[in-house]
C-alpha positions, 0 to 999 in steps of 0.5 A: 483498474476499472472500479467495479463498472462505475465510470468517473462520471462527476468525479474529478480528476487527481491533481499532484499536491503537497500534502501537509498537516493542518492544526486541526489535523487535516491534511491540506494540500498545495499544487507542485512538483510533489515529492512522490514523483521522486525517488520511488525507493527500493522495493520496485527496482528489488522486485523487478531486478529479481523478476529479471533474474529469475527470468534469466535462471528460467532461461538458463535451465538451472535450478536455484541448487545449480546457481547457489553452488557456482555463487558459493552461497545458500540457495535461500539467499538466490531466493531471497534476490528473486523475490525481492527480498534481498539487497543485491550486492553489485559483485553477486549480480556481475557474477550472476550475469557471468553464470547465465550468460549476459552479454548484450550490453543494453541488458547488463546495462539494465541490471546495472541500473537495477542494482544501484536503484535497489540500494536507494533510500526510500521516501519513508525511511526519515519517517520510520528511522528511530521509530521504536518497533513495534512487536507485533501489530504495525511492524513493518510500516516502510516495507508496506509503504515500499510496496504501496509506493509501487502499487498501480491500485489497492482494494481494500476491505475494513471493518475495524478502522478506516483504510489509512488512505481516507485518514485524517491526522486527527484520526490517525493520531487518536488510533495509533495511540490507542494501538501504540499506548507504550510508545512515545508521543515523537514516535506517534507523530512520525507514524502519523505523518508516514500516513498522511505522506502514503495519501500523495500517492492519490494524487500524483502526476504520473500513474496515481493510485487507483484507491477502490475500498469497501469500509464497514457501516460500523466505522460510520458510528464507532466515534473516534476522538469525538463528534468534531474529529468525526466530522471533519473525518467524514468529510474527508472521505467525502471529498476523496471519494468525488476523485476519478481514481477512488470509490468508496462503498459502505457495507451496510448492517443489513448487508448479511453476513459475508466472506470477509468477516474473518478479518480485513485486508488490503490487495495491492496490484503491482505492475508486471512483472511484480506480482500482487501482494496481500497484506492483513495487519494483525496482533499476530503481525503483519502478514504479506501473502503473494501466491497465486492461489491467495491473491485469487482467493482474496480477490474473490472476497473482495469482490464478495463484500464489494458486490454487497455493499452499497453503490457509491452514490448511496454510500455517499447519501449514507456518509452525509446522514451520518455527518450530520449525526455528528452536528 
């Protein structure tokens, strides 16, 4: 992804690290293997086997009725495979290679293959396993991390709090007690370290995240947990917006009123044959939106609030007035 024309000039380049929480709720870093280079979890092969299966229905000429009444089952559950949503069942996905014809041997192979990574854990389920769910806001944080595991970049616009992706713990913990205040201190401090674990994707080997975000000059001044947290906060974002692969822009107040003051959002642009996805983390819940008129529209805005932000160098000058504000 091409962030908005700026090159990486003076930037540095993402290395694979270790991230690991410091006592003063940093996070630190360590180069190595990296534990995202490994299993990526379900939701890319889920995505991708129904993509495949979809394409296979589209070139069999049959409609999700003609496949649901040889599969005997609902025609929400064909659906469900070729949206991703489902969890694919080794006999489902034989029978569906039968009903459309699949015989090369590299092809079933493929499917195969497919099902069985469809039905691996994800990296974030130890983080999310026993959490007590939340009703409404930050109810699905796995599924969100599954899809920003797969993401090639993400674009978000924030006016409320920083994107988790800048977050400090310190930040993190502060926020999502005030978010979470009845859940337990265990149940925080695995949420925390869900997000510290989301950053790796910055830094990886292969393929590492393309970050491109535009925060609100109200996060600047909103103090969170006090002058010290916000200090080493700011810094933080600093230090990650000198990476190749993450821009950060400030809307200033001056900047006027815009398309995105109904709420904040977050675009993950998956690799094809996934499709893009929108999320907008509410009170309400969480809301993934994945049609091709949303993903237009969202797009739009962001490049709105984008446009009117300020350029990275003088974000960057307006992040070191506000730190030293702060001390």
């Amino acid at each position: 992804m091409q962030l908005h024309g700026h090159g990486a000039e003076g930037k540095t380049r993402p290395e694979q690290r270790q991230v690991t929480l410091c006592s003063d709720g940093a996070v630190s870093s360590a180069h190595g293997e990296g534990e995202m280079a490994a299993a990526q979890g379900p939701a890319g092969p889920r995505r991708r086997l129904g993509a495949e299966l979809r394409r296979l229905r589209s070139k069999a000429g049959m409609h999700l009725e003609d496949v649901a009444r040889q599969l005997d089952c609902s025609t929400s559950k064909i659906s469900r495979l070729e949206t991703g949503k489902g969890v694919p069942k080794l006999p489902d996905v034989r029978e569906l290679m039968r009903i459309y014809g699949v015989t090369a041997d590299t092809e079933r192979d493929m499917l195969l293959r497919l099902v069985k990574d469809s039905r691996a854990q994800g990296w974030w389920e130890p983080y999310t396993e026993g959490v007590q769910p939340a009703r409404h806001v930050l109810e699905s944080p796995g599924r969100y991390a599954a899809l920003e595991t797969e993401a090639v970049a993400n674009r978000s616009f924030t006016a409320m709090v920083l994107p988790g992706l800048l977050q400090t713990a310190a930040y993190a913990e502060v926020l999502l007690s005030a978010i979470l205040p009845h859940h337990p201190e265990r149940d925080i401090g695995s949420l925390v370290e869900l997000r510290m674990r989301r950053q790796q994707a910055l830094y990886r080997a292969e393929r590492p995240l393309e970050l491109s975000v535009v925060i609100d000059e109200a996060l600047l001044c909103r103090v969170v947990g006090g002058p010290e947290l916000m200090t080493a906060q700011l810094r933080a974002i600093a230090e990650k917006a000198d990476m190749a692969n993450v821009e950060v822009r400030v809307l200033p107040f001056e900047g006027g009123v815009h398309r995105a003051h109904v709420g904040q959002f977050t675009i993950l642009e998956l690799p094809k044959p996934l499709g893009d996805v929108v999320y907008i983390e509410s009170h309400a819940g969480d809301t993934y939106l994945d049609s091709d008129d949303d993903i237009k529209l969202y797009k739009e805005v962001f490049a709105d609030v984008a446009a009117r932000a300020l350029p990275p160098p003088e974000t960057k000058i307006m992040i070191a007035e506000y730190l030293r504000r702060y001390t």
